[in-house]
N, CA and C of each residue as an Amber inpcrd file, in Angstrom:
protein
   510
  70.2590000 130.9340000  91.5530000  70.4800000 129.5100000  91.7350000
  70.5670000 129.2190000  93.2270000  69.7860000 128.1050000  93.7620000
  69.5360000 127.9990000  94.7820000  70.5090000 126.1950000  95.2830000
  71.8520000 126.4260000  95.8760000  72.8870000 125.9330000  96.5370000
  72.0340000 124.5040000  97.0820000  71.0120000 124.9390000  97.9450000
  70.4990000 123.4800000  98.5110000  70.1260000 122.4590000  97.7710000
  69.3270000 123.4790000  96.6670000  69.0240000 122.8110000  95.8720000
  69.6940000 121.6980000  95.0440000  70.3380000 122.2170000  94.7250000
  71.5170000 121.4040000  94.0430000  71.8810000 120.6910000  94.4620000
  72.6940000 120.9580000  96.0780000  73.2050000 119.6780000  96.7860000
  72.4690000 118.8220000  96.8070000  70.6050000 118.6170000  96.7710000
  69.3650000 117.5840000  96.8690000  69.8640000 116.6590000  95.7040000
  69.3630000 117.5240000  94.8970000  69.5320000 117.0140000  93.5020000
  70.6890000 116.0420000  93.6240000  72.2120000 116.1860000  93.9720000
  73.3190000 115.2130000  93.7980000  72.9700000 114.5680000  95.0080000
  72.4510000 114.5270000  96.1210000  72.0440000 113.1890000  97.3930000
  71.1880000 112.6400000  96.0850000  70.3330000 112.8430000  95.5160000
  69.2010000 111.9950000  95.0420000  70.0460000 111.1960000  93.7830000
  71.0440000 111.4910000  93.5160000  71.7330000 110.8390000  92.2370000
  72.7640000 109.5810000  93.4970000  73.3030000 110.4930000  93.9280000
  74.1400000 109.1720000  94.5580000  73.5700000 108.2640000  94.9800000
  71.9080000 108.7440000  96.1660000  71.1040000 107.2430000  96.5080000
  70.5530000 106.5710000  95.2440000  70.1380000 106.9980000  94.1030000
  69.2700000 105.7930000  92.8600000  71.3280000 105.1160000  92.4890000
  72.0630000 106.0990000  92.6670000  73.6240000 105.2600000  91.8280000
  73.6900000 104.3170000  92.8200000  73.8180000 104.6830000  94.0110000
  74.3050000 103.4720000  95.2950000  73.1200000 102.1820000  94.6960000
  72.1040000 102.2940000  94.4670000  71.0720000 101.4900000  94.3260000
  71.2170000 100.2120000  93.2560000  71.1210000 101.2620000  91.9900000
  71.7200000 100.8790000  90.5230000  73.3800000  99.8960000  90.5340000
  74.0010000 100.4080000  91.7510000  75.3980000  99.4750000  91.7700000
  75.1280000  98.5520000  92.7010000  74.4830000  98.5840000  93.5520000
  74.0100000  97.3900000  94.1030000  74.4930000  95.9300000  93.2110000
  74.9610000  94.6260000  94.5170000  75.3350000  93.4860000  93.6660000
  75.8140000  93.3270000  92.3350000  76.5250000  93.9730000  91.9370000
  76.9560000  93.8920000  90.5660000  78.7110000  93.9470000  90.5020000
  79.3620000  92.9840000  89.9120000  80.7020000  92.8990000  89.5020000
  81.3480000  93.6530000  88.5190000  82.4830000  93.6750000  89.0650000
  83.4290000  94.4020000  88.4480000  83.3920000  93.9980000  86.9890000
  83.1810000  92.5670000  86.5950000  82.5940000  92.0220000  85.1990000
  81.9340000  92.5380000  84.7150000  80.5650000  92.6490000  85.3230000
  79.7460000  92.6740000  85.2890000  79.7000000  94.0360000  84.7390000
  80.1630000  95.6650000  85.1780000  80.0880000  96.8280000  85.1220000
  81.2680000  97.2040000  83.6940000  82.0800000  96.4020000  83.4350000
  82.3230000  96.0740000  82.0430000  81.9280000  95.7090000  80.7350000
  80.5630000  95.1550000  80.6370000  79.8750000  94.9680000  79.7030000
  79.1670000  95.9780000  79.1490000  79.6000000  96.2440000  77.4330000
  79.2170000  97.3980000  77.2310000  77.8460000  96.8640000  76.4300000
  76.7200000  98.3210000  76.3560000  75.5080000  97.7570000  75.7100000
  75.8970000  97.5410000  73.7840000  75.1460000  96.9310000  73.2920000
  74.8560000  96.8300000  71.9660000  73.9280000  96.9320000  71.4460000
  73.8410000  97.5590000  69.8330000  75.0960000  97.7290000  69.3620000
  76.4400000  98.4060000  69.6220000  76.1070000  99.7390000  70.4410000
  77.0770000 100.4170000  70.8190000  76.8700000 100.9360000  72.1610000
  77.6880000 101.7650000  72.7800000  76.9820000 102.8270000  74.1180000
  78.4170000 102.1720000  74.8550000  78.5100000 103.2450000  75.9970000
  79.7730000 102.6670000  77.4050000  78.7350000 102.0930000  78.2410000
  79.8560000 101.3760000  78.7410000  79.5900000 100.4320000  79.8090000
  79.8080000 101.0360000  81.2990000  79.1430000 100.4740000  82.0340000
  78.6800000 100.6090000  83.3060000  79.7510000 101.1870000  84.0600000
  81.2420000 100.6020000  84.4820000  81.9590000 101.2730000  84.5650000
  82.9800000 103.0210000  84.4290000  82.2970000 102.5500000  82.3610000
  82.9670000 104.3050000  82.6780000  82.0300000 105.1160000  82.8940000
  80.8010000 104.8430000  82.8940000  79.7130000 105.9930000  83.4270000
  80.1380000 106.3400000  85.3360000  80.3830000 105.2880000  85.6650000
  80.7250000 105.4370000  87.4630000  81.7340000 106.3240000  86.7970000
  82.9620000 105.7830000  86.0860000  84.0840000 106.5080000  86.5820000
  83.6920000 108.0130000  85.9430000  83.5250000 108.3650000  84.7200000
  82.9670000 109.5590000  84.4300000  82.3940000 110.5740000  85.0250000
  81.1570000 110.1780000  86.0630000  80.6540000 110.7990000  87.2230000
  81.6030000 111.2670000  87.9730000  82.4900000 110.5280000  88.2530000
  83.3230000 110.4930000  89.8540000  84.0190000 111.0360000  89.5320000
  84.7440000 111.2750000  87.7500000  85.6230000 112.2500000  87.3040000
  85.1820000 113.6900000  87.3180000  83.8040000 113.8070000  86.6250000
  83.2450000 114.9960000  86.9580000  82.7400000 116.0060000  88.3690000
  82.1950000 114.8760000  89.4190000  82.5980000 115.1070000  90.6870000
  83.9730000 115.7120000  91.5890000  84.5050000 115.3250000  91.2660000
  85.9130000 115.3510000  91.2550000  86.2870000 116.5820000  91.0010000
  86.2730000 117.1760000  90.0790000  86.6050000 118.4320000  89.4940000
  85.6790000 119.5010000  90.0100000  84.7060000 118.9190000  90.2370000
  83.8800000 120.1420000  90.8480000  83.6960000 120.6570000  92.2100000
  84.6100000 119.8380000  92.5820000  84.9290000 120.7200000  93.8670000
  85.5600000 121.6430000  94.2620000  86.2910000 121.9740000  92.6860000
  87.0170000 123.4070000  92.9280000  85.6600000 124.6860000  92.7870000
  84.7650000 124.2020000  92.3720000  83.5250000 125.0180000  91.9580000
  82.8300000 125.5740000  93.5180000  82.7200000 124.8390000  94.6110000
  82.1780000 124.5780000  95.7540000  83.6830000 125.1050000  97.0530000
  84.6660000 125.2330000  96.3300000  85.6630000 125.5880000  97.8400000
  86.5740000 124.9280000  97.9200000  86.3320000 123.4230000  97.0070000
  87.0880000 122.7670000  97.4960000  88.2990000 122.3120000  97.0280000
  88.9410000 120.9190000  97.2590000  90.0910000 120.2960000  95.7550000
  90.0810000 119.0650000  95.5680000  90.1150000 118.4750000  94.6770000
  90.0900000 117.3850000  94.4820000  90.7680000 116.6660000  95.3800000
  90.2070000 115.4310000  95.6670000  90.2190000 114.3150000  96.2160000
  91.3380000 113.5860000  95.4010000  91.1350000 113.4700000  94.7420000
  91.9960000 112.1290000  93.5420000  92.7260000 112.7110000  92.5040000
  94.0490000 112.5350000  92.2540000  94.4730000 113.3200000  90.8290000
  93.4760000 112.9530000  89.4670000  93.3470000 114.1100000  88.7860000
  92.4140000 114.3150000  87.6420000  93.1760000 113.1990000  86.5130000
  94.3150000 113.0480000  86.5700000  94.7190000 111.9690000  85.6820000
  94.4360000 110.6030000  85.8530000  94.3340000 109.8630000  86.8400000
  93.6940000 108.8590000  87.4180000  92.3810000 108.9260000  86.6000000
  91.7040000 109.7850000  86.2000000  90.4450000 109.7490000  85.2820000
  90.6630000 109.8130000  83.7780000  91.6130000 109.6540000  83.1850000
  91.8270000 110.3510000  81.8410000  90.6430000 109.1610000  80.6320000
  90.9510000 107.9360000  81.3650000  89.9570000 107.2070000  80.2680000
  88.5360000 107.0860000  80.2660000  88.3610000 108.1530000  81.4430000
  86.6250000 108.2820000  81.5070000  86.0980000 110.0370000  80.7790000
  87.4030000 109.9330000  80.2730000  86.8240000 111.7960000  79.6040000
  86.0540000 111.2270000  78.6130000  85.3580000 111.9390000  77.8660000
  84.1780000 111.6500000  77.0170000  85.0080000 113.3090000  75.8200000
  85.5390000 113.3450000  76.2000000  86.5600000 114.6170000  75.0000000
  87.5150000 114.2020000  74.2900000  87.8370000 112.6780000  74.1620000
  88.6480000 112.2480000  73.1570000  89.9870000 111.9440000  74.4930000
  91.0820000 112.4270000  73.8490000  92.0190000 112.1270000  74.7400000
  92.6520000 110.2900000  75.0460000  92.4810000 109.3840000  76.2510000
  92.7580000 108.2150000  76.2790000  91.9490000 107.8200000  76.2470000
  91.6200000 106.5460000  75.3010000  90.8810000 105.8160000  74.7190000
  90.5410000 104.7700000  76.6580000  88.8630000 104.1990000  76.5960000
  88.9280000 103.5100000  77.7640000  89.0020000 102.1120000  77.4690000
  89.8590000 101.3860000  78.3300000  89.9040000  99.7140000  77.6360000
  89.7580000  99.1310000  79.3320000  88.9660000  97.8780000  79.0650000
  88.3620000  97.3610000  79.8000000  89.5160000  96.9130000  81.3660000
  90.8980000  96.1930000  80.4860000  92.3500000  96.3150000  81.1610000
  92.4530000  96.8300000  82.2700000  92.6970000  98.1260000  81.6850000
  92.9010000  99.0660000  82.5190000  92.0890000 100.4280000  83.3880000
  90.9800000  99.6580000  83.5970000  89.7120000 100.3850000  84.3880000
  90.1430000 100.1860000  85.2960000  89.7100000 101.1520000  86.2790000
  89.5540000 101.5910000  87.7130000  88.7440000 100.0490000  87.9250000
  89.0510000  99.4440000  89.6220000  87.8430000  97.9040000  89.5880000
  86.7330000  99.1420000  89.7880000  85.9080000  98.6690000  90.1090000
  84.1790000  98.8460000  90.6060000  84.1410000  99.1720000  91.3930000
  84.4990000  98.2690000  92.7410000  84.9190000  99.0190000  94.1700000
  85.2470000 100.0020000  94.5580000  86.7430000 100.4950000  93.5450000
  87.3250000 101.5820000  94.0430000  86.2150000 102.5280000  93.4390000
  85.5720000 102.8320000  92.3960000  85.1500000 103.4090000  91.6020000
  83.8800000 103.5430000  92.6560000  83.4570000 102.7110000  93.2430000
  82.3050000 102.8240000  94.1320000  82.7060000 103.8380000  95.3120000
  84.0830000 103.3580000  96.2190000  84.2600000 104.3650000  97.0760000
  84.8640000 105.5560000  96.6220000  85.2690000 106.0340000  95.8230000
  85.7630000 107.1820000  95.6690000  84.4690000 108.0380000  94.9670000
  83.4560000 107.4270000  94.5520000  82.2340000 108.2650000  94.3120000
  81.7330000 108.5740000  95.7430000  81.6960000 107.7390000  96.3870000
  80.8560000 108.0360000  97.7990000  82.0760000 108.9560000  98.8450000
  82.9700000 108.9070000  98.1660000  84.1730000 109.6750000  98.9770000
  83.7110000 111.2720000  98.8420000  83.1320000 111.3260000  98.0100000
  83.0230000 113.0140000  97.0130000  82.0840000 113.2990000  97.1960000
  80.8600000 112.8820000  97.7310000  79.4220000 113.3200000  98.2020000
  79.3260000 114.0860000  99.8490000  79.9440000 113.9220000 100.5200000
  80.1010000 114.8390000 101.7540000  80.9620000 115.9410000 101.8730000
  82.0130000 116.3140000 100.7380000  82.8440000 117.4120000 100.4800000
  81.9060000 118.5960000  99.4350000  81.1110000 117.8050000  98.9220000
  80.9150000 118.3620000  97.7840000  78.9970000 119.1650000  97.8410000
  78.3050000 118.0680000  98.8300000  77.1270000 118.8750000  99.3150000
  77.4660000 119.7410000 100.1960000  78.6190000 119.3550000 101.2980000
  79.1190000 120.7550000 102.3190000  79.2720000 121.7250000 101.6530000
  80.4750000 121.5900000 100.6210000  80.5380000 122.9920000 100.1510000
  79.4370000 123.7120000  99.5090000  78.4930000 123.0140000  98.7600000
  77.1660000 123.5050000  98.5130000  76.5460000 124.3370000  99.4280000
  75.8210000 123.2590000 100.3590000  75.4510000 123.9890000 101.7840000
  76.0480000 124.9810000 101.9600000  77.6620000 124.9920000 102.2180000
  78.0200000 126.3320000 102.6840000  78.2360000 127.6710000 101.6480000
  77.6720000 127.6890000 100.6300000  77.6430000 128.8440000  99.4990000
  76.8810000 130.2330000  99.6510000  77.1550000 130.7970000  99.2110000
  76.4140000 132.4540000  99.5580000  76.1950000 132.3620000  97.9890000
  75.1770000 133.1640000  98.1570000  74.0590000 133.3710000  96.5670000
  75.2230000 134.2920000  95.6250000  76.1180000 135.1890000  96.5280000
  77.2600000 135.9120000  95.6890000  78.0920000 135.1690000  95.0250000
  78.6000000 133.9200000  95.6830000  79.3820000 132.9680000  95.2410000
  78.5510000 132.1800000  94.1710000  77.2970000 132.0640000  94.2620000
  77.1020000 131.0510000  93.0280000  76.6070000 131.8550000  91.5820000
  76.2920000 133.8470000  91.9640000  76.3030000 134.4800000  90.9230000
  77.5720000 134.5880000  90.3340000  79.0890000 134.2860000  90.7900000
  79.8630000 134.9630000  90.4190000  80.3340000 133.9160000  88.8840000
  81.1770000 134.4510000  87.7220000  81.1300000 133.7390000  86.3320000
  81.5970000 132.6410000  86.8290000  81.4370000 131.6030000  86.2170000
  82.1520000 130.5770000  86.1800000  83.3680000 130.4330000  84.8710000
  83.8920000 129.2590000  85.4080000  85.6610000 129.2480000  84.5110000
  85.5430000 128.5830000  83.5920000  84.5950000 127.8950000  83.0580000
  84.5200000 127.2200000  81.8590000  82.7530000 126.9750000  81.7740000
  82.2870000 126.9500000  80.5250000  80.8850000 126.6460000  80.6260000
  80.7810000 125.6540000  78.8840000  80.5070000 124.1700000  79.9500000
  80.6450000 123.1680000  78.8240000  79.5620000 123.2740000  77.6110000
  78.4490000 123.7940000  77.6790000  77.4020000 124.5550000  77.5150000
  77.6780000 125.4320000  76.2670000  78.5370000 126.0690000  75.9750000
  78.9010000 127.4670000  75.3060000  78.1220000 128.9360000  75.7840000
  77.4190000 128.4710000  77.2610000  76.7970000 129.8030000  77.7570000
  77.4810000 131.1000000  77.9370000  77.8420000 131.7230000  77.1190000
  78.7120000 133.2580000  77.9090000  78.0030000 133.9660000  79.1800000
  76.7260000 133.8210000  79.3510000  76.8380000 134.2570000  80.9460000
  76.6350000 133.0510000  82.2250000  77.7920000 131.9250000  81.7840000
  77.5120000 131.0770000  82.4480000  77.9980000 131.4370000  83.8550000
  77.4400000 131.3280000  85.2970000  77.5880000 131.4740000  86.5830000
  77.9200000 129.7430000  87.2160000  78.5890000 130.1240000  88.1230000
  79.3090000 129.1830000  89.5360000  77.7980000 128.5590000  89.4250000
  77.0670000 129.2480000  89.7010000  75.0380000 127.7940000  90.1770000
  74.8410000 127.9940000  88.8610000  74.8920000 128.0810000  88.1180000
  74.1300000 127.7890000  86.1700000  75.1540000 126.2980000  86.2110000
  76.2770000 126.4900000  86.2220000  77.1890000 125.1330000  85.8700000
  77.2090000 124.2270000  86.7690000  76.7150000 124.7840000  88.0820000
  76.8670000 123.6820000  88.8600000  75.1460000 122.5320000  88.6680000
  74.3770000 123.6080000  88.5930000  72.8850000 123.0410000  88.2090000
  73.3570000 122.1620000  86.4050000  74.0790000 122.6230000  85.6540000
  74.0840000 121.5450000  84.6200000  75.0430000 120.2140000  85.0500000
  75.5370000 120.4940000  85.9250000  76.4830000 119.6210000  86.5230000
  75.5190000 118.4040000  87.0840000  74.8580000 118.8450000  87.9280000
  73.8580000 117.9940000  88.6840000  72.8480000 117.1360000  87.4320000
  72.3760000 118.1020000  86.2790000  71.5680000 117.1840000  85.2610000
  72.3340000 116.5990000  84.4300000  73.4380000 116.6390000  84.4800000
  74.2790000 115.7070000  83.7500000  74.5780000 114.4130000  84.3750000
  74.7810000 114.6300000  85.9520000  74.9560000 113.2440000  86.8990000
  73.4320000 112.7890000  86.6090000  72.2360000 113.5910000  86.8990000
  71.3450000 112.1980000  86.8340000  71.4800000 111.6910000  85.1220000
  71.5860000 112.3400000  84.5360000  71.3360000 111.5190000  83.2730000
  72.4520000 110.2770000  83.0340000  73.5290000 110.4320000  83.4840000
  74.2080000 109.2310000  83.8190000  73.8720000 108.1090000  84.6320000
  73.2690000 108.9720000  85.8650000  72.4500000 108.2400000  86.6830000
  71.3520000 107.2330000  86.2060000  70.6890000 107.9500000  85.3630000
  69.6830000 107.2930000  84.9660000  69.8230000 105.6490000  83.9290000
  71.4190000 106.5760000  83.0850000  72.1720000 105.2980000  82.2650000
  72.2960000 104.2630000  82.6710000  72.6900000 104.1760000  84.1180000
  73.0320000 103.0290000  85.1210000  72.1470000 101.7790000  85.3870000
  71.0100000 102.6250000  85.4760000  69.6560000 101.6590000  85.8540000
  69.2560000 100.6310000  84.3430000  69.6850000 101.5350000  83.5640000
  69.4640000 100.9500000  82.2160000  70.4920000  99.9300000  81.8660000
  71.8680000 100.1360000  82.4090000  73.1980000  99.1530000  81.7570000
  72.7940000  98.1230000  82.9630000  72.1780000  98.3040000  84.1220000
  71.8270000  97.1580000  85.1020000  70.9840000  96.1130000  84.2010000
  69.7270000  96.2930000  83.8990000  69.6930000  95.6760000  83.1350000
  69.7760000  94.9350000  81.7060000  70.6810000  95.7630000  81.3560000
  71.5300000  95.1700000  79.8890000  72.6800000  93.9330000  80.4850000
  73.0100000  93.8560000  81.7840000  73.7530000  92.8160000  82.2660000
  73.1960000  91.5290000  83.1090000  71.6260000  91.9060000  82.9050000
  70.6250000  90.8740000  83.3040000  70.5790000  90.7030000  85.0560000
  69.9800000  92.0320000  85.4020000  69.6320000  92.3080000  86.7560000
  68.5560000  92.9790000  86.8810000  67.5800000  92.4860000  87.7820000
  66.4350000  93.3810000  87.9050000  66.6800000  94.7310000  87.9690000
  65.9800000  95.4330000  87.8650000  65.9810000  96.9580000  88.0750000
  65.4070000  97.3910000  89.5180000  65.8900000  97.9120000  90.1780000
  65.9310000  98.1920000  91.7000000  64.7520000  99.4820000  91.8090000
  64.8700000 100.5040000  90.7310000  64.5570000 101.4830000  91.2790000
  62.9820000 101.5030000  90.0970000  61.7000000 101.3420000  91.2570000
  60.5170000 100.4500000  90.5590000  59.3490000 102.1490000  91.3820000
  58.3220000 101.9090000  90.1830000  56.8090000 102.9520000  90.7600000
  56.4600000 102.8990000  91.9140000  56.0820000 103.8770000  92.4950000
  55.1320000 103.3640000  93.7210000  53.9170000 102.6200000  93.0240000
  53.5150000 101.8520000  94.3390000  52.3260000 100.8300000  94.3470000
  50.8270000 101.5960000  94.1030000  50.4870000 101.3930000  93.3350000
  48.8660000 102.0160000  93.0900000  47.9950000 101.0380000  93.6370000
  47.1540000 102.0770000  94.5050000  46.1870000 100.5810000  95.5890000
  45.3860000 100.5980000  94.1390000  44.5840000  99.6420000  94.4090000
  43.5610000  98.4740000  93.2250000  42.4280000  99.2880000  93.2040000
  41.2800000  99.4090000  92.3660000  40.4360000 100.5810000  92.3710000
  39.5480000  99.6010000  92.0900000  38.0740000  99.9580000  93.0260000
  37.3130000  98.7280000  92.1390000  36.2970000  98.8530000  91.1790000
C-alpha cells in the first residue's frame, strides 16, 4: 500500500466535498432525501467522525472528542435528530481542520508502518493491514463524497462538479 497514494485520494475527496458544500445552509444540509437516505449533514459529520479517528492510524490523535460524533455513527448507538446536529459551519471547519494532520501523517509513513496489522478491520478482513484500512478508509470518504453531490441536488442546487467540455466534431 502506497501512503501517497492515499493521502491523493483524501485531497481529492476534500476538494469535490469543499465544492459539493459550497453555498449551502445549515437548513439546507438538513434535508433528508426521500423516500428515505441521511441528509447532508450527517454525511459531513460522519466523514469528519471517521477522519477523526483515523488519525490514530497515521501517528496521530484526534482533534475533537469522539463523543461529539456519537449521532453520526452509522452502528446504531444515538439516534441523529436534526436539533441537535453539529451547524454546517462547524462541521465544515473541523473537516478541513483534519486534512493537514492527516495527509502529513500519511506522507510521513514507512511501507513497515502501513504493513503492520491493523486494530480493527470494518471489513471482516483477518489480514487486514494499517494501508488495507486506511485505503478502505479513503473509498469510503469518496463514496460519501460522492453522496454529497447527489443530496446537493436533492435540496435544489446545481451540481458543481460537471464533465470536461468535448470540443464539437464536425
Amino acid at each position: 500500500m502506497h501512503a501517497k497514494t492515499i493521502a491523493y485520494q483524501f485531497g481529492l475527496c476534500s476538494h469535490i466535498l469543499e465544492r459539493n458544500l459550497a453555498g449551502l445552509s445549515h437548513e439546507e444540509s438538513l434535508i433528508n432525501p426521500q423516500p428515505a437516505g441521511s441528509c447532508l449533514n450527517w454525511v459531513l459529520g460522519h466523514v469528519t467522525r471517521t477522519r477523526n479517528r483515523a488519525l490514530s492510524l497515521v501517528g496521530g490523535r484526534p482533534l475533537f472528542a469522539n463523543e461529539e460524533f456519537d449521532a453520526y455513527d452509522d452502528n446504531g448507538g444515538v439516534t441523529f435528530q436534526a436539533e441537535t446536529a453539529i451547524h454546517l459551519d462547524e462541521l465544515k471547519r473541523r473537516f478541513k481542520a483534519l486534512q493537514e494532520p492527516l495527509v502529513s501523517g500519511l506522507d510521513s509513513m514507512s511501507i513497515e508502518a502501513m504493513d503492520k496489522p491493523a486494530p480493527v478491520s470494518p471489513t471482516g478482513n483477518p489480514n487486514e493491514t494499517v494501508g488495507s484500512l486506511l485505503a478502505a478508509l479513503a473509498f469510503h470518504e469518496a463514496y460519501h463524497v460522492g453522496q454529497t453531490g447527489m443530496l446537493r441536488r436533492i435540496v435544489g442546487r446545481e451540481g458543481v462538479v460537471k464533465p470536461p467540455r468535448v470540443p464539437a466534431t464536425k
